[in-house]
C-alpha positions in Angstrom: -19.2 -19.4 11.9 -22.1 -19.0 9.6 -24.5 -21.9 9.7 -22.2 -24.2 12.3 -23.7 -24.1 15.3 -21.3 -22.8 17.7 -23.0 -25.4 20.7 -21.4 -28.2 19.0 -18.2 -27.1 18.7 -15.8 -28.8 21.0 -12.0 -28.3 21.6 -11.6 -31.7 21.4 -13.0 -31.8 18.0 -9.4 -29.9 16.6 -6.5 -32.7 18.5 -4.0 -33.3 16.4 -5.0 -29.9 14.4 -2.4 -27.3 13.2 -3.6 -23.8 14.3 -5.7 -22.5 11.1 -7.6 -19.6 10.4 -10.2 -19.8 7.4 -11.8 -17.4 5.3 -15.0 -18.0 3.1 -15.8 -17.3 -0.3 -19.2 -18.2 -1.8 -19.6 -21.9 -0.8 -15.6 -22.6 -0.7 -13.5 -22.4 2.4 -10.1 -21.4 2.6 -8.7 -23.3 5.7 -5.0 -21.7 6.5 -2.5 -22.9 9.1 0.4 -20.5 10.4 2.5 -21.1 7.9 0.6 -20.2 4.9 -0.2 -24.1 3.9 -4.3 -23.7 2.1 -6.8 -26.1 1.6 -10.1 -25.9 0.1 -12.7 -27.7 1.7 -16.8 -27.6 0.5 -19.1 -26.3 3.0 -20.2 -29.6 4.1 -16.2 -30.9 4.5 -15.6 -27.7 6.4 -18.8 -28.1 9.0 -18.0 -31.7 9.3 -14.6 -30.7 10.5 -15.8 -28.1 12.7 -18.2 -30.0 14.8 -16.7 -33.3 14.4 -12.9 -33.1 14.0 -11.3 -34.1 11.0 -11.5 -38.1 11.8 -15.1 -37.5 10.3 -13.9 -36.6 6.9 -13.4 -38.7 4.0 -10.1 -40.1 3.6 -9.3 -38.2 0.6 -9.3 -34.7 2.5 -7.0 -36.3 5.3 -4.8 -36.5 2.9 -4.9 -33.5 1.4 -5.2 -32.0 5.3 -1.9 -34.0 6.0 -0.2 -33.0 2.5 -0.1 -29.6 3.4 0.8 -29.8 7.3 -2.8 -29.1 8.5 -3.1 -32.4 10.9 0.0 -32.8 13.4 2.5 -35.5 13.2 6.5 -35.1 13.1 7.2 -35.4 9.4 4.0 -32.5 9.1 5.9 -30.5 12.3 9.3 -30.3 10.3 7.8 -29.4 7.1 5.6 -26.6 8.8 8.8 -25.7 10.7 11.0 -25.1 7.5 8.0 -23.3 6.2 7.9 -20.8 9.1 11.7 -20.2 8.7 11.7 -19.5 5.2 8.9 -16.9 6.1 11.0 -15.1 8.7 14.6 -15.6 7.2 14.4 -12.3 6.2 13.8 -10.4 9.7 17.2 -12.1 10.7 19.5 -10.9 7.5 21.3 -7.3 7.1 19.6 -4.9 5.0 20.9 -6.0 1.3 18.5 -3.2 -0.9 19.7 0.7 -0.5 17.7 3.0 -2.1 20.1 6.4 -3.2 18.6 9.7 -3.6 21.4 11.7 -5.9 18.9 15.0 -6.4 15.0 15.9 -5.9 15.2 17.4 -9.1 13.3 16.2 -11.8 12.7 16.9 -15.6 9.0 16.2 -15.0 6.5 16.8 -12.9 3.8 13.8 -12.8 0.2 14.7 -11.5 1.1 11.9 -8.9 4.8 12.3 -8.1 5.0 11.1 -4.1 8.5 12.1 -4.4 7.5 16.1 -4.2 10.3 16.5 -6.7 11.7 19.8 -7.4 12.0 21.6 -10.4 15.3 20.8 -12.7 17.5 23.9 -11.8 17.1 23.8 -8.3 20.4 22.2 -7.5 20.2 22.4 -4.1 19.2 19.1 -3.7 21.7 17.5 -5.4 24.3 14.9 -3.7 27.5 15.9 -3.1 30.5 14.0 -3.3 31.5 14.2 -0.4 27.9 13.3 0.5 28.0 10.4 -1.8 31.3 9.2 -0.4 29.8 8.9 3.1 26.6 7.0 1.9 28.9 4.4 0.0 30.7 4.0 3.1 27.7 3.4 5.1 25.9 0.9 3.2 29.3 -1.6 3.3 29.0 -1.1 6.9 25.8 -3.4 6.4 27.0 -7.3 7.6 25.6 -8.9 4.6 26.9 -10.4 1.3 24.4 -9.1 -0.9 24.5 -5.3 -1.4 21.8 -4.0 -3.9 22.0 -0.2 -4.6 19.5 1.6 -6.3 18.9 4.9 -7.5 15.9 7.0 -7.5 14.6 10.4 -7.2 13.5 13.1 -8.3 15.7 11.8 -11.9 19.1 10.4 -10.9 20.0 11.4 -14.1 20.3 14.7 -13.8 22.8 14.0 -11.6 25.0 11.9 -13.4 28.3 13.1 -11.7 27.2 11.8 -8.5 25.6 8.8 -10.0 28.8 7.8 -11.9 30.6 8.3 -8.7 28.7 6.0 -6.1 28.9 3.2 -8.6 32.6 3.7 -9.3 33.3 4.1 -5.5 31.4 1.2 -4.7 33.1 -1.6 -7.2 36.6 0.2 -5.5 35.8 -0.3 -2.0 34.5 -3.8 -3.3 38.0 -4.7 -4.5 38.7 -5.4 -0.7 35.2 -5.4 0.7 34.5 -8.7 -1.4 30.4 -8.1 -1.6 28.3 -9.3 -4.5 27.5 -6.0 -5.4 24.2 -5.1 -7.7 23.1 -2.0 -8.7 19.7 -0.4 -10.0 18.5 2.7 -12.0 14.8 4.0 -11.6 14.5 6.4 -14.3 12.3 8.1 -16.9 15.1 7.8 -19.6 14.6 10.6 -21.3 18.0 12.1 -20.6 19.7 9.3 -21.8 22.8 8.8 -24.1 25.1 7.0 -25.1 28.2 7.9 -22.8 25.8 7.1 -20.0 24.5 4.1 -21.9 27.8 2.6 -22.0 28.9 3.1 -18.6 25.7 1.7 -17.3 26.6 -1.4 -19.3 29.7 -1.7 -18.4 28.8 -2.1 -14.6 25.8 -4.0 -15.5 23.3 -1.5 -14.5 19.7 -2.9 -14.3 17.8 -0.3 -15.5 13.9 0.0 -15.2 11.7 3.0 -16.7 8.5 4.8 -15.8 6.1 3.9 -18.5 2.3 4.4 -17.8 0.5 3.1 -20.5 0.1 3.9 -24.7 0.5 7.8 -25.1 -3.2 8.9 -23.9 -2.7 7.3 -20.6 1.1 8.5 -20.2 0.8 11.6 -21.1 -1.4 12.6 -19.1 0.0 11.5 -16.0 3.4 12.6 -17.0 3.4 14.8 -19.6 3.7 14.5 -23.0 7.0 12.3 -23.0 5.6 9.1 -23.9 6.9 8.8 -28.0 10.7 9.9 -26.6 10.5 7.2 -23.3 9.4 4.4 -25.8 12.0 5.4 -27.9 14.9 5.6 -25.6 13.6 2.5 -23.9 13.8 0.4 -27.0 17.7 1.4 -27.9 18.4 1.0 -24.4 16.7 -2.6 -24.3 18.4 -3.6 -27.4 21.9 -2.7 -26.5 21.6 -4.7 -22.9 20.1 -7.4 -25.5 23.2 -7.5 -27.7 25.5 -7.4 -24.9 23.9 -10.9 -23.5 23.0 -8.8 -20.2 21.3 -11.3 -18.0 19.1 -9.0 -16.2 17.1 -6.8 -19.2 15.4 -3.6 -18.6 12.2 -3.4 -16.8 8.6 -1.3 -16.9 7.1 0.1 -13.6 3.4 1.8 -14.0 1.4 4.2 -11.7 -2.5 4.2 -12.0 -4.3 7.3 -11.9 -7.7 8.1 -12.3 -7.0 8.5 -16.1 -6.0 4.8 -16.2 -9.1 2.9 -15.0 -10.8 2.4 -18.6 -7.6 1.4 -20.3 -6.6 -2.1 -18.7 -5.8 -4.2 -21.7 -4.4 -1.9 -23.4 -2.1 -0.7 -21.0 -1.0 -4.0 -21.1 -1.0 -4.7 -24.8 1.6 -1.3 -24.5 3.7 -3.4 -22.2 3.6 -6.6 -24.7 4.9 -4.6 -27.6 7.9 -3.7 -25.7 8.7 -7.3 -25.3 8.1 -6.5 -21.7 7.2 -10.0 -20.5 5.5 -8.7 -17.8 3.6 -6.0 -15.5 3.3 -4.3 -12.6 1.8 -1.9 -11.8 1.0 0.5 -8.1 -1.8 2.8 -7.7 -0.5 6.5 -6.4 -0.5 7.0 -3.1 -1.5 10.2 -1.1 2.7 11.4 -0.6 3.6 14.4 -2.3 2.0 16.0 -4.8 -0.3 13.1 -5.1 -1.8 14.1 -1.7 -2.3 17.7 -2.9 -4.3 16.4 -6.8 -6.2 13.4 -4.6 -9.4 14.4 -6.1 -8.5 14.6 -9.6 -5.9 11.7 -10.1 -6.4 9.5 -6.8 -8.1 5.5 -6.4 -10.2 4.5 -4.1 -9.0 0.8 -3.0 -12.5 -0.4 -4.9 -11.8 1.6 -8.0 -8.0 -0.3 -8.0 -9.0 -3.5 -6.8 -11.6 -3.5 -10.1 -8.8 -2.3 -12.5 -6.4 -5.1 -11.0 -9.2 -7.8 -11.6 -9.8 -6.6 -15.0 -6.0 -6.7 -16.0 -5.0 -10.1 -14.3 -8.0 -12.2 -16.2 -6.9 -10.5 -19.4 -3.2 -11.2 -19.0 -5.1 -15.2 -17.7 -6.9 -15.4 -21.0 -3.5 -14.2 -23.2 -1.8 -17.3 -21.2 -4.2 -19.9 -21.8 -3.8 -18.4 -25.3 -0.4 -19.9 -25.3 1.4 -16.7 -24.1 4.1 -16.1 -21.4 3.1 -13.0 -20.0 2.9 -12.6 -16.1 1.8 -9.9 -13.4 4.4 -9.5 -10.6 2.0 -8.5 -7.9 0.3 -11.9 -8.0 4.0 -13.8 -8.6 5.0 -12.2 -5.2 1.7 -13.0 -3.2 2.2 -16.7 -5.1 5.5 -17.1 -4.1 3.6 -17.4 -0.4 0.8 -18.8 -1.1 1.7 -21.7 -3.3 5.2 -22.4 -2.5 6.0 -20.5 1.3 8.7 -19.2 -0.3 9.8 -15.1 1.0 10.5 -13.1 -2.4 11.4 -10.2 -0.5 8.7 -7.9 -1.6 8.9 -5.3 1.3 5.8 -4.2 1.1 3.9 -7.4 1.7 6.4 -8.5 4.5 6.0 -9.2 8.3 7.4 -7.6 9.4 7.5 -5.3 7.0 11.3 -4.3 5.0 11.7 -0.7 7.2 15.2 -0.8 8.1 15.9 -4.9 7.7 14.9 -4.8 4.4 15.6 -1.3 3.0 17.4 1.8 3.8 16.9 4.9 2.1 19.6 7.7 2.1 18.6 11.3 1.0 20.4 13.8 -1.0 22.0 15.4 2.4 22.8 12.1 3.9 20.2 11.8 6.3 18.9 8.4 6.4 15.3 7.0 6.3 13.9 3.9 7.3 12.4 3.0 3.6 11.5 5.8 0.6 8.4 6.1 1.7 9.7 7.4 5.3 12.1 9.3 2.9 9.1 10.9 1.3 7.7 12.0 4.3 10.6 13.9 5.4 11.1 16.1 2.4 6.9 16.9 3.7 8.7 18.2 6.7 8.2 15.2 9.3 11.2 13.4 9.9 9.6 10.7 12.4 10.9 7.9 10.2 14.4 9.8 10.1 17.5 7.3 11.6 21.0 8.0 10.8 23.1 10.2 9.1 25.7 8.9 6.8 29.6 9.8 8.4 28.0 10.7 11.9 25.8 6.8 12.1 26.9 3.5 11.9 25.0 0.4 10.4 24.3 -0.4 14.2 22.9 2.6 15.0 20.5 3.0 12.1 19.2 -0.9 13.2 18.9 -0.2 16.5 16.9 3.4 16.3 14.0 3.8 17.7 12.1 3.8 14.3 13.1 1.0 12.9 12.1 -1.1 16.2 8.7 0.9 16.1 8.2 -0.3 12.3 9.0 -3.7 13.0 6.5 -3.9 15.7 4.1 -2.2 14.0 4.2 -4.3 11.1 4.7 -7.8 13.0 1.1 -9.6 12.1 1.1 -12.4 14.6 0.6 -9.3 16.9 -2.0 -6.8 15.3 -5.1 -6.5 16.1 -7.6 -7.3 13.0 -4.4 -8.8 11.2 -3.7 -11.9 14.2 -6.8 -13.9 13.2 -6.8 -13.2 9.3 -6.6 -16.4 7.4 -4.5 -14.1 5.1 -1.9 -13.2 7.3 0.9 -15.2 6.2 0.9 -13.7 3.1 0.6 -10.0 4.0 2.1 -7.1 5.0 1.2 -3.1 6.3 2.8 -0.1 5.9 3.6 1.9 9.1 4.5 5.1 7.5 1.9 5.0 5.1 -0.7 4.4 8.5 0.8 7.2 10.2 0.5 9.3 6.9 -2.8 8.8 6.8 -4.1 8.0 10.5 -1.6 9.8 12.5 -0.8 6.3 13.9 2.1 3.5 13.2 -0.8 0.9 14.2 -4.5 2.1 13.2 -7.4 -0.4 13.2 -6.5 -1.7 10.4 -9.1 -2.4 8.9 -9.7 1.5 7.9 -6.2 1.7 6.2 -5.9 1.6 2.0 -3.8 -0.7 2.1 -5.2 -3.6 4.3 -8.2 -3.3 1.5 -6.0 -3.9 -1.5 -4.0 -6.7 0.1 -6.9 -9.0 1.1 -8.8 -7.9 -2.1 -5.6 -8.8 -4.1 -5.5 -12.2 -2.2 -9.3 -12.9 -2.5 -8.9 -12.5 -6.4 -5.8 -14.9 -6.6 -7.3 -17.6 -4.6 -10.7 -17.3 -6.6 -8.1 -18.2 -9.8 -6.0 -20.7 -7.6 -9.8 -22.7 -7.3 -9.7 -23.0 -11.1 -7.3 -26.2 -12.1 -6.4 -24.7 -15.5 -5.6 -21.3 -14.1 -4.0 -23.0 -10.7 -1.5 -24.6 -13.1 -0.7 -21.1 -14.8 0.1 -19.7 -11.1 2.0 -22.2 -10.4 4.2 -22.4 -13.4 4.4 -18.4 -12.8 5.8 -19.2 -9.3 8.2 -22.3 -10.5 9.6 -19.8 -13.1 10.5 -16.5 -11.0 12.1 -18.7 -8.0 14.3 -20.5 -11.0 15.0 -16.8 -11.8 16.2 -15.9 -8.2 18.0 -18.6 -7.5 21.2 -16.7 -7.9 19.5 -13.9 -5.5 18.7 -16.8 -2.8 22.0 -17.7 -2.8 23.5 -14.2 -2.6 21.6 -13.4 0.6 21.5 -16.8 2.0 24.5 -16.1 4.5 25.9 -13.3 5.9 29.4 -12.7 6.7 29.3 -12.7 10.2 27.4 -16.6 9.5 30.4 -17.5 7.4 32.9 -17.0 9.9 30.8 -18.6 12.7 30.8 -21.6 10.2 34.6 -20.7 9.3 
């Protein structure tokens, strides 16, 4: 506790306090209560409540302490209530987002690829129909009304057959099946055309493309394809444009090492493409990734100062009068300012392995998230659960490795995590801890990711402290959950809910 001496502090001082947690930065604290409600208090407001309880602040800050559900009474209970809800509605809902691996081949071979992809004539790993068939079959097993499936790879592309097949199965069996069905395309684009073009359209296809950066960032991470991805990007764009497509194309970057001096104009490459906004991951050690570490890998520091970098630019551009946004900070200010779940798996508690994803590999077998998917084509299968024809939904819930993820990743209950101030707006990784630890729960404050997260979340509440940049985050945050509010409804029930109602 700093300069509060401990002696004074009584338990008495906190009756009619909501549990909180707190977390200081220069003379500001950040006071959190279990359900992700934040106030800032001075130093002086803070100590005062410490060691005296918070009759002895000013009127002012009771407010504010009441306003956002700090100080106990029953209208503060029920809103805290529905706040803890909305933050665990989605550990209770069927997996809605399957993630489709139609071949590990690929037409690249990126410096960072955690995929391992193989090379493009090695057609062994290529999804059957059969195969596919099965997969199909498996995911409407899932009890939900929502059913998002996406493809990735390797480059689902080159499998087109297989590709074309899933989604024309799927809307079949839908016929009957009566889901809202969605489905997604991860690709680099460069083996499109228009026959695929124009199917993709016609089944309303979201599509979202690999684009590092301008050409002396891109190419270096994968290859010199940059000029022909732009260029397929921008006909593909323009047709979902004309045909009044509600959800347009997207842009997904990787950081490498090559990336670190190039922040703004990484973004500016974004901005010409109309983008209207960014996000961006660093690599991670899967794959090959793992094998070029020294050459192309981040160190959570080197990230963390890129990220900073990039977010006050694309801050400046909006104060500029500019709409241009950074999804990492939407999703951790969907929590933070408005308690609202955006289903980001990788900052959930716990985390999306299994409840919130599923991942089915070229043969079938089927993985607990991509990630755990990756780690199999490395040989270790620990995140394996099901096979699609042999497994049900049930049994892929119930495995073993799906209960160990969810435990693994619950926060409330991990050690290091259970007294962060942050923890209602985090989330871990288990089978990126076991990749790199050997354990599903390592001290977590050792792991990549725990340093990213709560160096993310320092940066955005240093902003949130700021009124004018405050007000840009929360018109970011108003704006995407207007944009979802078809996907809140879609997952909002399941079917086995409806018929209880029914």
């Amino acid at each position: 506790m700093s300069a509060i001496d401990i002696k004074k502090v009584k338990t008495s001082n906190f009756s009619g306090m909501m549990p909180f947690s707190f977390r200081k930065m220069g003379d500001t604290y950040i006071v959190v209560n279990e359900y992700g409600n934040y106030v800032f208090l001075t130093k002086e407001e803070f100590v005062s409540l410490v060691e005296n309880g918070p009759s002895a602040l000013s009127r002012p800050v009771i407010k504010e302490l009441t306003a956002q559900n700090m100080l106990f009474t029953k209208e503060t209970a029920a809103r805290a209530a529905e706040r803890l809800r909305a933050r665990f509605a989605d550990a209770a809902r069927a997996t809605n987002l399957h993630i489709i691996v139609p071949t590990l081949r690929c037409n690249l071979r990126c410096v960072y690829c955690q995929a391992a992809a193989m090379s493009g004539d090695n057609y062994e790993t290529d999804m059957n129909t059969d195969t596919a068939r099965a997969v199909v079959e498996t995911i409407f097993d899932a009890p939900t009304k929502l059913l998002s499936i996406e493809f990735q790879g390797g480059e689902p592309l080159l499998n087109w057959d297989t590709v074309k097949f899933i989604i024309e199965y799927a809307v079949e069996l839908n016929k009957t099946k009566k889901r809202e069905l969605r489905f997604n395309i991860v690709s680099n684009h460069l083996l499109m055309d228009d026959e695929k073009l124009d199917f993709l359209l016609e089944h309303n296809v979201v599509m979202c493309m690999s684009l590092d950066g301008p050409a002396f960032v891109h190419d270096k991470n994968r290859g010199i394809t940059h000029d022909r991805a732009v260029e397929m990007y921008k006909k593909v764009y323009r047709r979902y444009k004309e045909a009044g497509t509600e959800r347009l194309p997207s842009l997904i970057g990787t950081l490498s090492k090559h990336s670190m001096p190039y922040h703004k104009e990484i973004v500016d490459e974004y901005r010409s493409l109309n983008a209207g906004s960014i996000f961006v991951r660093p690599a991670t050690t899967l794959g090959y990734a793992g094998r070029n570490w020294e050459k192309i890998g981040l160190t959570p520091e080197e990230f963390l100062d890129f990220y900073e970098r990039m977010l006050d630019y694309i801050i400046e551009l909006n104060i500029k009068g500019e709409n241009f946004t950074e999804t990492y900070a939407i999703y951790a200010l969907c929590k933070i300012v408005a308690g609202f779940e955006p289903g980001y798996v990788d900052m959930k508690s716990p985390c999306g392995a299994s409840i919130g994803q599923l991942a089915y590999n070229y043969n079938g077998d089927v993985y607990t998230c991509d990630e755990g998917r990756m780690l199999g084509h490395q040989g270790d299968h620990t995140f394996r659960v099901g096979k699609c024809g042999e497994s049900s939904f049930a049994d892929l819930i119930m495995h073993r490795a799906t209960k160990a993820c969810a435990i693994a990743s619950t926060l409330d209950t991990t050690p290091g995590c259970s007294e962060c101030a942050y923890r209602p707006y985090c989330g871990i990784c288990p089978v990126l801890n076991y990749h790199e630890t050997g354990e599903l729960s390592p001290n977590v404050f050792t792991t990549r990711r725990h340093t990213v997260n709560e160096g993310i979340i320092d940066i955005i509440f240093k902003r949130l402290m700021i009124p004018e940049i405050g007000d840009i985050f929360v018109q970011w945050t108003k704006n995407y959950m207007e944009s979802s509010s078809r996907e809140i409804e879609g997952v909002k029930e399941t079917e086995e809910d409806k018929a209880g109602k029914e």
